[in-house]
N, C-alpha and C positions, 0 to 999 in steps of 0.2 A: 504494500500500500504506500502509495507516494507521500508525502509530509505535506502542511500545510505549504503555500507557495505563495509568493508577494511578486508584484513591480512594482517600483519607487520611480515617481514620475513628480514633478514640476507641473503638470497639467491638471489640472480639480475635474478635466469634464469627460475622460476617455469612456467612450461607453462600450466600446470594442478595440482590440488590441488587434491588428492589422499584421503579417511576419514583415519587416524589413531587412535585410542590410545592415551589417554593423556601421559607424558612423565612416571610423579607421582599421582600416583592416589590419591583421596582428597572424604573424607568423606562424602558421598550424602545424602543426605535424603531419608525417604522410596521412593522407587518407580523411583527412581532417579540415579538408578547407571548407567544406560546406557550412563549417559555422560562421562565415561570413558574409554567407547566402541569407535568405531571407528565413527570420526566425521572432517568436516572442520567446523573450528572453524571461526568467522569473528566480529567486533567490529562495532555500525553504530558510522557514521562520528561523530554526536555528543559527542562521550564519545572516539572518537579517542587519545584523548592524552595518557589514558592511556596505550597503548603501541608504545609512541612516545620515546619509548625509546632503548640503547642496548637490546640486547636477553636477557641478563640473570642477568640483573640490576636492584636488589633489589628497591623495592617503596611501600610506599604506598601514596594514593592519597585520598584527603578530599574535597567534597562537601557539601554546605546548601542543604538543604530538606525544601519544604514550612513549616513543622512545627518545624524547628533548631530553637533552643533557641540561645537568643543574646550571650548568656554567655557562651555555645559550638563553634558559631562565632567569640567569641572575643578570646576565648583559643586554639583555634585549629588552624584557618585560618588568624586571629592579623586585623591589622588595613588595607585600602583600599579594602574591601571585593572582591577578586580577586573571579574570577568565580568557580576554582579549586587549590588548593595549595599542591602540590606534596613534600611529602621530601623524598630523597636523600644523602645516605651518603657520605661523602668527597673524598670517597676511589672511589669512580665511577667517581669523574666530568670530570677526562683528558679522561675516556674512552665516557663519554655523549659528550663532547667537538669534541671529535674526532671519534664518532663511523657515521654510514652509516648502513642505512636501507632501506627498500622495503616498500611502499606501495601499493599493488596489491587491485586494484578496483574489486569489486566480483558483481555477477549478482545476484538480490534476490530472483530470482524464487525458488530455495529449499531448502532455509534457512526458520528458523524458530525458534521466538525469545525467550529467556530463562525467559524475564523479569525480569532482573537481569544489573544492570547496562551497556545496553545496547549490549548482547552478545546475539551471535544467532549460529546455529548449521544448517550444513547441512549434510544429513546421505549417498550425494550421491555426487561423486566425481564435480568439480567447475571447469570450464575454465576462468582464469581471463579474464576482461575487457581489461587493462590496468596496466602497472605500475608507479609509480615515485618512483627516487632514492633523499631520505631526508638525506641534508650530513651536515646541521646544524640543530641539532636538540635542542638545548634549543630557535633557534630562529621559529621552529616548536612549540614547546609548547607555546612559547609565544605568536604568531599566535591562537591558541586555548582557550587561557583564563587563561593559567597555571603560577603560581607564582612559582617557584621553591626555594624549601628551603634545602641547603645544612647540616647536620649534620652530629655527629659522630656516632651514633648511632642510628636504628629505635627502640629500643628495649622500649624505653623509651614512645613513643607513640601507644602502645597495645593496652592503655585505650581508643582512639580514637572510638574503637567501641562499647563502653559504652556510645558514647554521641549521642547527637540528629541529628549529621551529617551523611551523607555519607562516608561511607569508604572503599576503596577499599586499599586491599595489594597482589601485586604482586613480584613472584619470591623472596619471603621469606625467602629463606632455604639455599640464596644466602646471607643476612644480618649479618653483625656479631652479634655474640653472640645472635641470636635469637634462633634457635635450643636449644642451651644451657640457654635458660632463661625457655625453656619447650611453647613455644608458637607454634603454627600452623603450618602447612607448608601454606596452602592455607584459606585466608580470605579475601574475596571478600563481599561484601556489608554489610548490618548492620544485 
């Protein structure tokens, strides 16, 4: 049985989910390009936070893995082993502060999961459930397990997906100076 399933949308009015196109297409693996084809894309609930955030507001997000070393725990995540610890540069907080989002509840009859940090794909158009409009959203993440850590720079944390944790980075190519350091647009898990 599928898990509950979300899209996080900026729009209040979608009354059907249409498959598109990714925005930026992002390097597949063999056999694997079709997810750049037309698709509704949805998050399950569990790994919801990561798109508890603006549209287009750079992140990346770090979880333990049953076999994380203490010593990826203690350098990446610090002290009170939060569940997930996002950072966040400075230049976003008035816009996390103050942005307003869409949770649209998805039915998961044609979805179908990527195995990949909780992402699933559906190749045929979606009528949501339901919506909610989330208009505090660091007190959404925090509801979720999310520690949030503000910096000035994600550039600096690359190496995070050289360690034994979970990594997810989203909306990349929005970071400063990451483009310019020569790293990825799109890195999603380890």
């Amino acid at each position: 049985m599928a898990p509950r399933l979300f899209h996080f949308s900026d729009d209040p009015a979608i009354s059907r989910f249409e498959p598109r196109p990714v925005q930026v297409a992002a390097e597949r693996a063999p056999g694997m390009d079709w997810l750049n084809g037309p698709l509704v894309w949805a998050i399950e609930a569990a790994h919801r936070a990561m798109y508890t955030f603006p549209r287009d507001c750079p992140r990346i997000l770090v979880w333990a893995l049953p076999a994380s070393s203490e010593a990826d725990i203690n350098r990446w995540m610090g002290p009170g082993r939060p569940a997930i610890t996002a950072f966040v540069e400075w230049a976003w907080l008035e816009r996390l502060k103050t942005g307003v989002i869409h949770r649209y509840d998805l039915p998961p009859e044609t979805f179908e999961s990527l195995k990949d940090a909780g992402m699933w794909v559906s190749r045929a158009p979606v009528t949501p459930l339901g919506r909610e409009t989330l208009t505090d959203l660091p007190a959404a993440l925090a509801e979720a397990g999310v520690e949030l850590r503000l910096v000035e720079s994600l550039v600096p944390f690359k190496d995070v997906w050289a360690s034994s944790l979970h990594a997810s980075g989203i909306r990349l190519r929005n970071a400063q100076g990451w483009l310019e350091a020569g790293q990825p647009l799109r890195a999603v898990g380890r």
